[in-house]
C-alpha atoms as a printed R data frame, in Angstrom:
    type eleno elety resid chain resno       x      y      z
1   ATOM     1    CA   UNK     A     1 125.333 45.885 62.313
2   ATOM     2    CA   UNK     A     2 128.457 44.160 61.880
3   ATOM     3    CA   UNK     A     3 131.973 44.462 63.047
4   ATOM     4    CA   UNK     A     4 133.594 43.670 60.162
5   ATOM     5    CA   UNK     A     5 133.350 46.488 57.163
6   ATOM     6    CA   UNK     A     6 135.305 44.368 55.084
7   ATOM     7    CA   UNK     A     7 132.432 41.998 54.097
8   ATOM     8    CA   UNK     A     8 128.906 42.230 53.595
9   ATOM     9    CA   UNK     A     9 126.993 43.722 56.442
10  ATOM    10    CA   UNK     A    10 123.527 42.919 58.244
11  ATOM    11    CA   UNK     A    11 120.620 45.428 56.770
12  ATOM    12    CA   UNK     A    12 119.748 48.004 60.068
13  ATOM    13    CA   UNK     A    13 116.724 46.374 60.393
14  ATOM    14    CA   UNK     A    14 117.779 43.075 62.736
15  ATOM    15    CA   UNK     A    15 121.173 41.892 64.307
16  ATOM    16    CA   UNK     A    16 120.401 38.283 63.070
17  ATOM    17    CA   UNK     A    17 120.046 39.463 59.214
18  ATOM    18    CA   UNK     A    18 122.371 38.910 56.781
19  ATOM    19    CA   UNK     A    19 125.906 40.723 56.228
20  ATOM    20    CA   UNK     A    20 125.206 40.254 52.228
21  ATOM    21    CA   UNK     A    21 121.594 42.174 53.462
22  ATOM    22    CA   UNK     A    22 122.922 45.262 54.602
23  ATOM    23    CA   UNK     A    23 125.051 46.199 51.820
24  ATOM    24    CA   UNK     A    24 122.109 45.991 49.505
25  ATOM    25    CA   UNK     A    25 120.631 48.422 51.359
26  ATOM    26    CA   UNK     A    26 123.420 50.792 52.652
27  ATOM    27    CA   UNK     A    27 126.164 50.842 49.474
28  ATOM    28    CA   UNK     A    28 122.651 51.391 46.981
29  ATOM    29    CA   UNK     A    29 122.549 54.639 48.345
30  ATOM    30    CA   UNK     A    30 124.747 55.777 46.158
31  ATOM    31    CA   UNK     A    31 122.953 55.157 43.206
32  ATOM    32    CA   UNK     A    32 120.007 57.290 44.535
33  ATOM    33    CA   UNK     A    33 119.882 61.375 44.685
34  ATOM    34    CA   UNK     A    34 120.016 63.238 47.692
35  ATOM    35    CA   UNK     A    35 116.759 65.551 46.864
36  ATOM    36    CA   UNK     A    36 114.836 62.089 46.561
37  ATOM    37    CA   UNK     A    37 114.840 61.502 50.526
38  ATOM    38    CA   UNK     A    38 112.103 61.544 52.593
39  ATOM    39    CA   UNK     A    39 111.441 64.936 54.397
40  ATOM    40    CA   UNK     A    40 114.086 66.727 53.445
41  ATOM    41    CA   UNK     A    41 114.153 70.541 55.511
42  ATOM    42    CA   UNK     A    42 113.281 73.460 53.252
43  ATOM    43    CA   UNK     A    43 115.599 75.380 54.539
44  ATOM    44    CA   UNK     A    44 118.783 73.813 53.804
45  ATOM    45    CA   UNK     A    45 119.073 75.013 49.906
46  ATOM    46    CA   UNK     A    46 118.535 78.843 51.230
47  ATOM    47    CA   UNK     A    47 121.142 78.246 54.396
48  ATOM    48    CA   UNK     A    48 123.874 76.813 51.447
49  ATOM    49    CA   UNK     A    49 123.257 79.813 48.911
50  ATOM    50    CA   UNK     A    50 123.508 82.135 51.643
51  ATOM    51    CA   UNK     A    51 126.942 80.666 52.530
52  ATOM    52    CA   UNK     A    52 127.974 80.416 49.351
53  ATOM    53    CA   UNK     A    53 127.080 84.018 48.612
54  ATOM    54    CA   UNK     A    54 128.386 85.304 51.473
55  ATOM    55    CA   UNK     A    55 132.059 83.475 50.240
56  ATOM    56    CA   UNK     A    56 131.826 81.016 53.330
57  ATOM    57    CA   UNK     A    57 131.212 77.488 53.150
58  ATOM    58    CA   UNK     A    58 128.450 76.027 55.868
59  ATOM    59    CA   UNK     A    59 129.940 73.532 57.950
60  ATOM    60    CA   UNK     A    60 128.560 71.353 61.183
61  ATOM    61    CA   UNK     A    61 125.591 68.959 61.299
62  ATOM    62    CA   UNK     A    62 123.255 68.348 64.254
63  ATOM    63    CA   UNK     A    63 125.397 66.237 66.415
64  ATOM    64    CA   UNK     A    64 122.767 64.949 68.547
65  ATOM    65    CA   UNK     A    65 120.877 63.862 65.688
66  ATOM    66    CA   UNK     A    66 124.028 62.464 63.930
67  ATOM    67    CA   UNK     A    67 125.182 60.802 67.159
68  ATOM    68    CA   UNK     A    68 121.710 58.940 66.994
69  ATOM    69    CA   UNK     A    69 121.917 57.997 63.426
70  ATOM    70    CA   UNK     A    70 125.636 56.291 64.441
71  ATOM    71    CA   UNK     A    71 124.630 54.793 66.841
72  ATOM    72    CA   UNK     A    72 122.434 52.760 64.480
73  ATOM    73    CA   UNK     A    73 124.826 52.057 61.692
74  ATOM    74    CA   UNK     A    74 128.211 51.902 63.283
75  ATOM    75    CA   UNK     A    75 128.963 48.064 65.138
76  ATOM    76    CA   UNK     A    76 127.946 48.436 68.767
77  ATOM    77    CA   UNK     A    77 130.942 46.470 70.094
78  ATOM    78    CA   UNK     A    78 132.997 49.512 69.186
79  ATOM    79    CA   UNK     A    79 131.159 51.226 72.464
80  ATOM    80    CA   UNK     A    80 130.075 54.423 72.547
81  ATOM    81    CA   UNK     A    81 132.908 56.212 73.298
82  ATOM    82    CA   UNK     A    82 134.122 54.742 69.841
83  ATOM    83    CA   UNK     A    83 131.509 55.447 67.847
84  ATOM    84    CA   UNK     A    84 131.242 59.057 69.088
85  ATOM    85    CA   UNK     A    85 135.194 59.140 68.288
86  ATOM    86    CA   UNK     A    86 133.701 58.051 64.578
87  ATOM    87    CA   UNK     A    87 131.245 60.436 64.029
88  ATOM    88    CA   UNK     A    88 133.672 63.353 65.513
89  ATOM    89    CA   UNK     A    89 136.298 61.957 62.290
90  ATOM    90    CA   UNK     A    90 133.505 61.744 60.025
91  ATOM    91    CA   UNK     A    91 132.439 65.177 60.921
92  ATOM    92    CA   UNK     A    92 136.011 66.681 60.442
93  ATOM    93    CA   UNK     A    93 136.372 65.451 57.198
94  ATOM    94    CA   UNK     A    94 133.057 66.485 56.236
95  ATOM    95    CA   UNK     A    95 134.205 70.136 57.642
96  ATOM    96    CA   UNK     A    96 137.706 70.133 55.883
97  ATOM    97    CA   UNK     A    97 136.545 68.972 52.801
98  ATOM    98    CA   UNK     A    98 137.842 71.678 49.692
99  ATOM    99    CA   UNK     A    99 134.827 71.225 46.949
100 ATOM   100    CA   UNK     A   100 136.139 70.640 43.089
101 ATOM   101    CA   UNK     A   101 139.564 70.946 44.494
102 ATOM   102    CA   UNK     A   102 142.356 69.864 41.917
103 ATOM   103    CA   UNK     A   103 143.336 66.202 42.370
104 ATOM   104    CA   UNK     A   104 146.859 65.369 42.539
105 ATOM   105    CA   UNK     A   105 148.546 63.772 39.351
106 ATOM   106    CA   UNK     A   106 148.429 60.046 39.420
107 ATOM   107    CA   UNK     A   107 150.622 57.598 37.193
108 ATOM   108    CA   UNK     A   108 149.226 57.607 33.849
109 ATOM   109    CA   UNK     A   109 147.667 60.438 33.080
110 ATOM   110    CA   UNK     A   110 148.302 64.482 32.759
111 ATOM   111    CA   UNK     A   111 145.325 65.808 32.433
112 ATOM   112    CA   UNK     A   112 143.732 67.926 35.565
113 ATOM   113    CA   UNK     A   113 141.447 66.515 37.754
114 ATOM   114    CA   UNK     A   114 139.035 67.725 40.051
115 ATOM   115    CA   UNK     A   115 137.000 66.335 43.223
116 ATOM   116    CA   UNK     A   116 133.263 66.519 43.524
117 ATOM   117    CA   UNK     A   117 131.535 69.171 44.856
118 ATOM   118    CA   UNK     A   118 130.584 69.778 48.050
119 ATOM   119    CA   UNK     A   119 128.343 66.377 49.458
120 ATOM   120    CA   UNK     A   120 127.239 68.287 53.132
121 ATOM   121    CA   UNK     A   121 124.139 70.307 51.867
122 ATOM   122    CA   UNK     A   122 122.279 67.242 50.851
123 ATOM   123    CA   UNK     A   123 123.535 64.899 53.660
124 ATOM   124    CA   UNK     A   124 122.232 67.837 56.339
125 ATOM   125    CA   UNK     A   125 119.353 67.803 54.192
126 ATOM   126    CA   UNK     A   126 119.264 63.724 54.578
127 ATOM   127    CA   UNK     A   127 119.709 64.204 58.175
128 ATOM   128    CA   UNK     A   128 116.928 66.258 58.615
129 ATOM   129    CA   UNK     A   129 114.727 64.062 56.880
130 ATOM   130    CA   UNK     A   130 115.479 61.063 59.333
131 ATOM   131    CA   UNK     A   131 113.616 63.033 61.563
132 ATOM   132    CA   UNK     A   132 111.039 64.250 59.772
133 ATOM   133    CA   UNK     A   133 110.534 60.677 59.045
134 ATOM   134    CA   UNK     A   134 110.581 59.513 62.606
135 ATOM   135    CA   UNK     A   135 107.912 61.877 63.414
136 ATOM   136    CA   UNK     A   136 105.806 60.968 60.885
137 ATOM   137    CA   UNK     A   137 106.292 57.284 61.578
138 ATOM   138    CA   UNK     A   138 106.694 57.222 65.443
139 ATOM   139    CA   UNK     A   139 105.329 60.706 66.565
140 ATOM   140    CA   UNK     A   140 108.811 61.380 68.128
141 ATOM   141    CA   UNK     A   141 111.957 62.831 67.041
142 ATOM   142    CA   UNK     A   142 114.602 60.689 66.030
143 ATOM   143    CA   UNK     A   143 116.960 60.819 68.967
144 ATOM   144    CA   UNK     A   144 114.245 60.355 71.281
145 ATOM   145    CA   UNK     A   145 113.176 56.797 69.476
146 ATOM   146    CA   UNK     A   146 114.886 53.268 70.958
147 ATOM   147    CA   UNK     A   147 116.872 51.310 69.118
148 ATOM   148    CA   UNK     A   148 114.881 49.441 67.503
149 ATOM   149    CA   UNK     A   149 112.559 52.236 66.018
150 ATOM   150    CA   UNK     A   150 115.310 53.900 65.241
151 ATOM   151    CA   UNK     A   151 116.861 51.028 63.062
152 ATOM   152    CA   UNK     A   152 113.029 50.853 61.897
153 ATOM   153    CA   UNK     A   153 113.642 54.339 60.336
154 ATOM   154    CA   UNK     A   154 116.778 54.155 58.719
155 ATOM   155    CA   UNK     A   155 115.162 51.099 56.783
156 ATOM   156    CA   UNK     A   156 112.704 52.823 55.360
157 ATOM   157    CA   UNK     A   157 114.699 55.624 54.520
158 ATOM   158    CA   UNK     A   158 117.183 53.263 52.415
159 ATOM   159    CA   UNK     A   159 114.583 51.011 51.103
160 ATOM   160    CA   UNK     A   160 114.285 51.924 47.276
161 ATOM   161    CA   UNK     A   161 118.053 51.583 47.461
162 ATOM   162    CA   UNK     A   162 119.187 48.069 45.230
163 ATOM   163    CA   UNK     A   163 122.935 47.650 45.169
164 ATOM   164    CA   UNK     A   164 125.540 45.242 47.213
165 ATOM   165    CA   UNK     A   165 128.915 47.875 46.909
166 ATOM   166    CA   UNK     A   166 129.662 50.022 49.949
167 ATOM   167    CA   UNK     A   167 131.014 53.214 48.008
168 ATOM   168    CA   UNK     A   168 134.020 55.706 48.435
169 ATOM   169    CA   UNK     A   169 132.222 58.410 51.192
170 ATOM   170    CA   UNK     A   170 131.956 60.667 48.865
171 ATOM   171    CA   UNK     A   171 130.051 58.256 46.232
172 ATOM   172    CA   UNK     A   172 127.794 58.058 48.920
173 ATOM   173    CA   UNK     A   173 124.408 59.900 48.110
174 ATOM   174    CA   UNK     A   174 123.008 59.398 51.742
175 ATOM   175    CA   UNK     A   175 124.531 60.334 55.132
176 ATOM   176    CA   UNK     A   176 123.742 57.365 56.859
177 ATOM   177    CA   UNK     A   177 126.036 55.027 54.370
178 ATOM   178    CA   UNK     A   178 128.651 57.917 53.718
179 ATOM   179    CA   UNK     A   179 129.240 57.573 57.877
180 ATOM   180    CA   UNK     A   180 129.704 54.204 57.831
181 ATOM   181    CA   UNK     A   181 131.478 53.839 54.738
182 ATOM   182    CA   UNK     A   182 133.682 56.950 56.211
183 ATOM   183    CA   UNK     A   183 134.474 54.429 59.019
184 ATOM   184    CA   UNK     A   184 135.320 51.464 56.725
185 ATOM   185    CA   UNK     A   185 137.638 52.997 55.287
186 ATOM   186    CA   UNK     A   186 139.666 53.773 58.506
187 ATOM   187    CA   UNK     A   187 142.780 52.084 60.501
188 ATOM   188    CA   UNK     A   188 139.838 51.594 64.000
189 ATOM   189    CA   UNK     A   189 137.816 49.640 61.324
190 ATOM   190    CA   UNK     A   190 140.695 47.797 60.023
191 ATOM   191    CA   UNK     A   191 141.411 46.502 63.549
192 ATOM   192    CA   UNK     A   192 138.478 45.724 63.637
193 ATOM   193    CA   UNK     A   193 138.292 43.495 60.872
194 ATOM   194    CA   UNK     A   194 141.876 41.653 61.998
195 ATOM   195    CA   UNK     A   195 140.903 41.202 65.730
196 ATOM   196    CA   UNK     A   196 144.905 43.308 65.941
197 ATOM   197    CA   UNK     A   197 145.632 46.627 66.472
198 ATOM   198    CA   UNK     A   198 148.223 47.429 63.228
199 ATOM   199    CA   UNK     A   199 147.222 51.186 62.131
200 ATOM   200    CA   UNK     A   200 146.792 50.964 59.268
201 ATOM   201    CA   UNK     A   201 147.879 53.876 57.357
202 ATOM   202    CA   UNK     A   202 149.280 55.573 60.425
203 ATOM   203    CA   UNK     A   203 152.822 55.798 60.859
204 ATOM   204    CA   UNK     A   204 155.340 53.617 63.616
205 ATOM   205    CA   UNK     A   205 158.264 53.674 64.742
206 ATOM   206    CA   UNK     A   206 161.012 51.832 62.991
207 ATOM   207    CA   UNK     A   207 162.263 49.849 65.785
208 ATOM   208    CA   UNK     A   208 158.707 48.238 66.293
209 ATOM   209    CA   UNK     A   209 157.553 47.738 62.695
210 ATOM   210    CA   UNK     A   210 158.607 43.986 63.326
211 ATOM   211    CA   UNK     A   211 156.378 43.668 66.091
212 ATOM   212    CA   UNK     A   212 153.800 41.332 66.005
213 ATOM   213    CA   UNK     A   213 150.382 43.598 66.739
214 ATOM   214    CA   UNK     A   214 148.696 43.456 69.686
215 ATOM   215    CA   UNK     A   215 145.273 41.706 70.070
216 ATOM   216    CA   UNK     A   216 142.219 44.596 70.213
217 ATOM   217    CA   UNK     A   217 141.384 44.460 74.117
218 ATOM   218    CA   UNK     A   218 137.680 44.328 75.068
219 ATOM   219    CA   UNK     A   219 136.508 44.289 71.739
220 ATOM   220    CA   UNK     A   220 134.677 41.565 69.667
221 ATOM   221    CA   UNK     A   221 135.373 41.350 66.004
Protein backbone atom coordinates (compact mmCIF):
# COMPACT_ATOMS: atom_id res chain seq x y z
CA UNK A 1 0.00 0.00 0.00
CA UNK A 2 1.50 3.25 -0.35
CA UNK A 3 2.25 6.20 1.79
CA UNK A 4 1.46 8.69 -0.39
CA UNK A 5 -2.55 9.12 -1.21
CA UNK A 6 -1.77 11.80 -3.41
CA UNK A 7 -0.65 9.60 -6.36
CA UNK A 8 -1.47 6.39 -7.69
CA UNK A 9 -1.32 3.57 -5.24
CA UNK A 10 0.00 -0.20 -5.35
CA UNK A 11 -3.18 -2.73 -5.97
CA UNK A 12 -3.56 -4.80 -2.24
CA UNK A 13 -2.34 -7.61 -3.82
CA UNK A 14 1.79 -7.03 -3.53
CA UNK A 15 3.98 -4.19 -1.95
CA UNK A 16 6.19 -4.22 -5.15
CA UNK A 17 3.04 -3.48 -7.58
CA UNK A 18 2.38 -0.48 -9.06
CA UNK A 19 0.93 2.88 -7.41
CA UNK A 20 -0.98 3.48 -10.97
CA UNK A 21 -2.24 -0.50 -10.04
CA UNK A 22 -4.02 0.13 -7.04
CA UNK A 23 -6.13 2.92 -8.02
CA UNK A 24 -7.54 0.86 -10.81
CA UNK A 25 -8.66 -1.33 -8.47
CA UNK A 26 -9.62 0.70 -5.31
CA UNK A 27 -11.15 4.27 -6.90
CA UNK A 28 -13.34 1.66 -9.58
CA UNK A 29 -15.27 0.85 -6.75
CA UNK A 30 -17.21 3.50 -7.14
CA UNK A 31 -18.52 2.76 -10.31
CA UNK A 32 -19.83 -0.64 -8.98
CA UNK A 33 -23.13 -1.17 -6.63
CA UNK A 34 -22.98 -2.13 -3.22
CA UNK A 35 -25.68 -5.18 -3.56
CA UNK A 36 -23.19 -6.59 -6.31
CA UNK A 37 -20.50 -7.75 -3.57
CA UNK A 38 -19.66 -10.98 -2.78
CA UNK A 39 -21.52 -12.47 0.30
CA UNK A 40 -23.26 -9.83 1.37
CA UNK A 41 -25.25 -10.75 5.12
CA UNK A 42 -29.00 -11.15 4.73
CA UNK A 43 -29.64 -9.52 7.50
CA UNK A 44 -28.43 -6.13 7.03
CA UNK A 45 -31.56 -4.77 4.77
CA UNK A 46 -34.04 -6.04 7.77
CA UNK A 47 -31.52 -4.48 10.67
CA UNK A 48 -31.70 -0.86 8.42
CA UNK A 49 -35.65 -0.94 7.95
CA UNK A 50 -36.02 -1.75 11.43
CA UNK A 51 -33.97 1.37 12.34
CA UNK A 52 -35.43 3.34 10.06
CA UNK A 53 -38.90 2.39 11.22
CA UNK A 54 -38.24 2.64 14.55
CA UNK A 55 -37.04 6.66 13.69
CA UNK A 56 -33.32 5.72 14.63
CA UNK A 57 -30.57 5.51 12.34
CA UNK A 58 -28.13 2.19 12.79
CA UNK A 59 -24.77 3.19 13.45
CA UNK A 60 -21.31 1.09 14.32
CA UNK A 61 -19.57 -1.54 12.17
CA UNK A 62 -17.66 -4.60 13.40
CA UNK A 63 -14.50 -3.04 14.55
CA UNK A 64 -12.52 -6.07 14.68
CA UNK A 65 -13.40 -6.89 11.29
CA UNK A 66 -12.91 -3.24 10.10
CA UNK A 67 -9.62 -2.98 12.02
CA UNK A 68 -8.53 -6.05 9.80
CA UNK A 69 -9.72 -4.68 6.58
CA UNK A 70 -7.37 -1.31 7.54
CA UNK A 71 -4.90 -2.86 8.26
CA UNK A 72 -4.76 -4.03 4.63
CA UNK A 73 -5.49 -0.85 2.81
CA UNK A 74 -4.13 1.88 4.98
CA UNK A 75 0.14 2.38 4.50
CA UNK A 76 1.75 0.27 7.20
CA UNK A 77 4.41 2.88 8.04
CA UNK A 78 1.60 4.83 9.66
CA UNK A 79 1.83 1.93 12.59
CA UNK A 80 -0.87 0.59 14.11
CA UNK A 81 -1.64 2.88 16.54
CA UNK A 82 -2.23 5.22 13.42
CA UNK A 83 -4.19 3.29 11.48
CA UNK A 84 -6.50 2.33 14.37
CA UNK A 85 -6.62 6.31 15.00
CA UNK A 86 -7.93 6.13 11.07
CA UNK A 87 -10.45 3.76 11.24
CA UNK A 88 -11.79 5.34 14.75
CA UNK A 89 -12.17 8.94 12.27
CA UNK A 90 -13.53 7.01 9.56
CA UNK A 91 -15.97 5.41 11.84
CA UNK A 92 -17.12 8.81 13.39
CA UNK A 93 -17.87 10.25 10.31
CA UNK A 94 -19.59 7.31 9.14
CA UNK A 95 -21.71 7.64 12.61
CA UNK A 96 -22.33 11.50 12.31
CA UNK A 97 -23.20 11.44 8.93
CA UNK A 98 -27.04 13.38 8.43
CA UNK A 99 -28.49 11.40 5.15
CA UNK A 100 -30.02 13.88 2.24
CA UNK A 101 -29.15 16.67 4.53
CA UNK A 102 -29.41 20.20 2.78
CA UNK A 103 -26.04 21.33 1.39
CA UNK A 104 -24.90 24.69 2.12
CA UNK A 105 -25.19 27.41 -0.72
CA UNK A 106 -22.09 27.61 -2.78
CA UNK A 107 -21.09 30.60 -5.21
CA UNK A 108 -23.09 30.30 -8.21
CA UNK A 109 -26.01 28.80 -7.69
CA UNK A 110 -29.46 29.13 -5.49
CA UNK A 111 -31.04 26.29 -5.91
CA UNK A 112 -31.21 23.63 -2.79
CA UNK A 113 -29.05 20.92 -2.58
CA UNK A 114 -29.02 17.82 -0.86
CA UNK A 115 -26.31 15.05 0.20
CA UNK A 116 -26.67 11.40 -0.60
CA UNK A 117 -28.29 9.11 1.39
CA UNK A 118 -27.11 7.18 3.91
CA UNK A 119 -23.75 4.93 2.42
CA UNK A 120 -23.39 2.59 5.99
CA UNK A 121 -26.08 -0.15 5.20
CA UNK A 122 -24.30 -1.32 2.14
CA UNK A 123 -20.68 -0.78 3.38
CA UNK A 124 -21.74 -3.10 6.69
CA UNK A 125 -23.20 -5.17 4.14
CA UNK A 126 -19.63 -5.00 2.14
CA UNK A 127 -17.98 -5.72 5.32
CA UNK A 128 -19.71 -8.68 5.96
CA UNK A 129 -19.09 -10.04 2.73
CA UNK A 130 -15.17 -9.80 3.18
CA UNK A 131 -15.74 -12.43 5.44
CA UNK A 132 -18.00 -14.43 3.95
CA UNK A 133 -15.51 -14.36 1.24
CA UNK A 134 -12.57 -15.31 3.36
CA UNK A 135 -14.34 -18.30 4.49
CA UNK A 136 -15.20 -19.44 1.40
CA UNK A 137 -11.73 -18.85 0.02
CA UNK A 138 -9.49 -19.65 3.10
CA UNK A 139 -11.88 -21.60 5.49
CA UNK A 140 -11.21 -18.84 8.13
CA UNK A 141 -12.70 -15.66 9.05
CA UNK A 142 -11.23 -12.65 7.88
CA UNK A 143 -9.46 -11.33 10.94
CA UNK A 144 -8.06 -14.57 11.64
CA UNK A 145 -6.24 -14.70 7.94
CA UNK A 146 -2.34 -13.22 7.63
CA UNK A 147 -1.54 -10.59 5.72
CA UNK A 148 -1.10 -11.82 2.83
CA UNK A 149 -4.47 -13.82 2.53
CA UNK A 150 -5.99 -11.12 3.70
CA UNK A 151 -4.68 -8.72 0.88
CA UNK A 152 -5.57 -11.98 -1.28
CA UNK A 153 -9.25 -11.24 -0.35
CA UNK A 154 -9.68 -7.76 -0.75
CA UNK A 155 -8.40 -8.42 -4.45
CA UNK A 156 -10.86 -10.47 -5.33
CA UNK A 157 -13.44 -8.57 -3.81
CA UNK A 158 -12.41 -5.36 -6.00
CA UNK A 159 -11.55 -7.22 -9.06
CA UNK A 160 -14.46 -6.41 -11.59
CA UNK A 161 -13.70 -2.87 -10.50
CA UNK A 162 -11.92 -0.79 -13.84
CA UNK A 163 -11.23 2.82 -12.99
CA UNK A 164 -7.85 4.88 -11.96
CA UNK A 165 -9.85 7.93 -9.70
CA UNK A 166 -9.85 7.51 -5.93
CA UNK A 167 -13.43 9.10 -5.24
CA UNK A 168 -14.95 11.59 -2.61
CA UNK A 169 -15.82 8.80 0.49
CA UNK A 170 -19.01 9.05 -0.13
CA UNK A 171 -18.67 8.27 -4.09
CA UNK A 172 -17.24 5.33 -2.81
CA UNK A 173 -19.55 2.20 -3.43
CA UNK A 174 -17.26 -0.19 -1.33
CA UNK A 175 -15.99 0.13 2.27
CA UNK A 176 -12.66 -0.88 1.71
CA UNK A 177 -11.89 2.27 -0.82
CA UNK A 178 -14.37 4.69 1.08
CA UNK A 179 -11.71 4.00 4.28
CA UNK A 180 -8.91 4.76 2.50
CA UNK A 181 -10.16 7.42 0.45
CA UNK A 182 -11.68 8.78 3.99
CA UNK A 183 -7.96 8.90 4.99
CA UNK A 184 -6.70 10.67 1.82
CA UNK A 185 -8.53 13.17 2.27
CA UNK A 186 -7.18 14.03 5.81
CA UNK A 187 -4.36 16.53 7.35
CA UNK A 188 -2.31 12.71 8.88
CA UNK A 189 -2.39 11.79 5.11
CA UNK A 190 -1.30 15.09 3.95
CA UNK A 191 1.80 14.80 6.17
CA UNK A 192 2.19 12.07 4.92
CA UNK A 193 2.48 12.94 1.48
CA UNK A 194 4.98 16.16 2.41
CA UNK A 195 7.33 14.13 4.74
CA UNK A 196 6.12 17.67 7.30
CA UNK A 197 3.75 17.90 9.78
CA UNK A 198 1.54 21.27 8.51
CA UNK A 199 -2.27 20.32 9.45
CA UNK A 200 -3.72 20.81 6.99
CA UNK A 201 -7.08 22.16 7.46
CA UNK A 202 -6.63 22.39 11.21
CA UNK A 203 -6.21 25.60 12.74
CA UNK A 204 -2.63 27.34 14.42
CA UNK A 205 -1.75 29.76 16.20
CA UNK A 206 -0.93 33.06 14.66
CA UNK A 207 2.38 33.57 16.09
CA UNK A 208 3.64 30.19 14.50
CA UNK A 209 1.93 30.25 11.09
CA UNK A 210 5.48 31.39 9.81
CA UNK A 211 7.06 28.46 11.09
CA UNK A 212 8.68 26.26 8.94
CA UNK A 213 6.87 22.59 9.73
CA UNK A 214 8.46 20.10 11.42
CA UNK A 215 9.77 16.90 9.70
CA UNK A 216 7.16 13.70 10.50
CA UNK A 217 9.36 11.72 13.19
CA UNK A 218 9.62 7.94 12.73
CA UNK A 219 7.69 7.85 9.78
CA UNK A 220 8.60 6.99 6.10
CA UNK A 221 6.81 8.80 3.36
Amino acid sequence: MTDDPTRPAPTPTTTSASRRGFLKLAGAVAATAAASTVGCAPGTETESRTAAASGKRATGFDRPLLNALGEVMLPASLGAASRTAAVDAFVAWVDGYDPVAEEQHGYGYAEIRYLPADPAPGWRAQLDGLDALARRMRQRPFVELDAAARQDVVTTALAPVRDVNLPDPLGASHIAVALVAHWAGSPAASDLAMGVSVGTGTCRPLDGATAKPLPIVGVQA
